[in-house]
LUMGUKE-381943 format. One record per residue (C-alpha): residue in three letters; x, y, z. Coordinates in steps of 0.05 Angstrom, whole numbers. Example, Ala and Ser with C-alpha at 12.3 -4.5 7.8 and 13.67 -1.06 7.14 Angstrom:
BEGIN
aa_px_py_pz
ala_246_-90_156
ser_273_-21_143
This chain:
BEGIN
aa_px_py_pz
unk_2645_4349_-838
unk_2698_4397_-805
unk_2676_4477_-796
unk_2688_4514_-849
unk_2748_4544_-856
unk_2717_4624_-860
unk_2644_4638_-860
unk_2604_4689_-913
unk_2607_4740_-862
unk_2676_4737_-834
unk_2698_4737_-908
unk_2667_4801_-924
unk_2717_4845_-918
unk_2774_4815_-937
unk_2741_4799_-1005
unk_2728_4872_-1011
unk_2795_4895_-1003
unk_2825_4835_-1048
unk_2784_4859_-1097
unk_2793_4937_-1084
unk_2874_4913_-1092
unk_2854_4881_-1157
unk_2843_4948_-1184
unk_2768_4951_-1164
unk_2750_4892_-1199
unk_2774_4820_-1217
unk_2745_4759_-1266
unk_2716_4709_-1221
unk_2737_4655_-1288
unk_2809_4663_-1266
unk_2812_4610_-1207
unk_2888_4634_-1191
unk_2855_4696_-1169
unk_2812_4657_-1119
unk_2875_4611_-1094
unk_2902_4683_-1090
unk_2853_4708_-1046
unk_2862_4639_-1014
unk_2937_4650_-993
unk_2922_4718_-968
unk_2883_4693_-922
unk_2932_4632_-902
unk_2882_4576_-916
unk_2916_4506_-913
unk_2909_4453_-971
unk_2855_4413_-925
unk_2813_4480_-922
unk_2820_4495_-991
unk_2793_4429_-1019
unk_2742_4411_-966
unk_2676_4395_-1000
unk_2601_4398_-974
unk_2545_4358_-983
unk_2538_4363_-1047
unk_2602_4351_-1073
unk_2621_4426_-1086
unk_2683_4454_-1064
unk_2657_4493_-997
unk_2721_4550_-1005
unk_2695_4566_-1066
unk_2619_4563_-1056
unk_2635_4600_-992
unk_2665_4658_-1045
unk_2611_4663_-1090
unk_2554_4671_-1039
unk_2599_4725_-993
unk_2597_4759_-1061
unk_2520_4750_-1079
unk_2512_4780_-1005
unk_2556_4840_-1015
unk_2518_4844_-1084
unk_2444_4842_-1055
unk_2450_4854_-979
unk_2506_4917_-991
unk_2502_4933_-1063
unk_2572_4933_-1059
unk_2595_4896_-1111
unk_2563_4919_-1190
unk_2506_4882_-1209
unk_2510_4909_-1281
unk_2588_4887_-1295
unk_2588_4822_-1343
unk_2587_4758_-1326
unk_2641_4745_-1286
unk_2669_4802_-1275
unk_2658_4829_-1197
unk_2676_4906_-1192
unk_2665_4946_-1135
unk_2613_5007_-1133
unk_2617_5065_-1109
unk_2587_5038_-1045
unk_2639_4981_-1043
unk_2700_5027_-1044
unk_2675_5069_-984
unk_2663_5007_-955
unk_2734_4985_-964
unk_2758_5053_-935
unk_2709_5056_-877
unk_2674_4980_-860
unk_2620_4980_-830
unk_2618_4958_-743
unk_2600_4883_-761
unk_2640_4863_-825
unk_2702_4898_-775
unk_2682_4859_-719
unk_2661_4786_-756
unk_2732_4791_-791
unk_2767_4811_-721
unk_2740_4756_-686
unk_2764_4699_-742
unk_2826_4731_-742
unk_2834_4726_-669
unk_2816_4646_-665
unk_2861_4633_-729
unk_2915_4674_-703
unk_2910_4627_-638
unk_2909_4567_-674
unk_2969_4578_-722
unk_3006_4637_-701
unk_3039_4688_-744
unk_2999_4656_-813
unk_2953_4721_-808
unk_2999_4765_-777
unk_3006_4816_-844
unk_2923_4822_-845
unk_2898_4888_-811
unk_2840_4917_-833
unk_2815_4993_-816
């Protein structure tokens, strides 16, 4: 099975500000908010659909547990919204306006190898 296409950690970030540009919060149900996310990030078709083991689409599962990370490990994301429904806390918005050293670095990194690989796809992503 080919590498993922972005790992929990290098995702980080980027979901944060995706959903910080969602107004502070988005409904996981609506999948075109997920492809969304998706083409921000420049994934192909290939990457998109991939599937692991299991049979689950690994761009999605890759999603949901960056978020369960951000929502245990960080407390970023609101435990207490509805089901569905991920909105930033207080600690996720400062975390949009000042990352901390790793989820900075983990993104920079990915960005650097996909940026070598496919040139100008990623060009528009800059991250404080």
């Amino acid at each position: 099975m080919p590498d993922q296409a972005i790992t929990q950690e290098q995702l980080f970030l980027p979901l944060l500000h995706f959903i910080s540009d969602h107004g502070g919060e988005i409904d996981r149900q609506e999948d075109r908010l997920l492809d969304a996310l998706a083409d921000r990030l420049a994934l192909t078709d290939e990457e998109r659909n991939r599937t692991t083991e299991g049979g689950r689409n690994q761009w999605r599962s890759t999603v949901e547990f960056a978020r369960a990370k951000l929502l245990a490990g960080y407390e970023a994301i609101d435990n207490d919204s509805p089901r569905g429904i991920w909105r930033l806390t207080d600690r996720g918005r400062a975390m949009v306006e000042y990352p901390p050293s790793e989820m900075k670095e983990s993104f920079r990194e990915w960005r650097e190898k996909r940026l070598a690989q496919r040139p100008r796809t990623l060009s528009h992503l800059h991250f404080k």
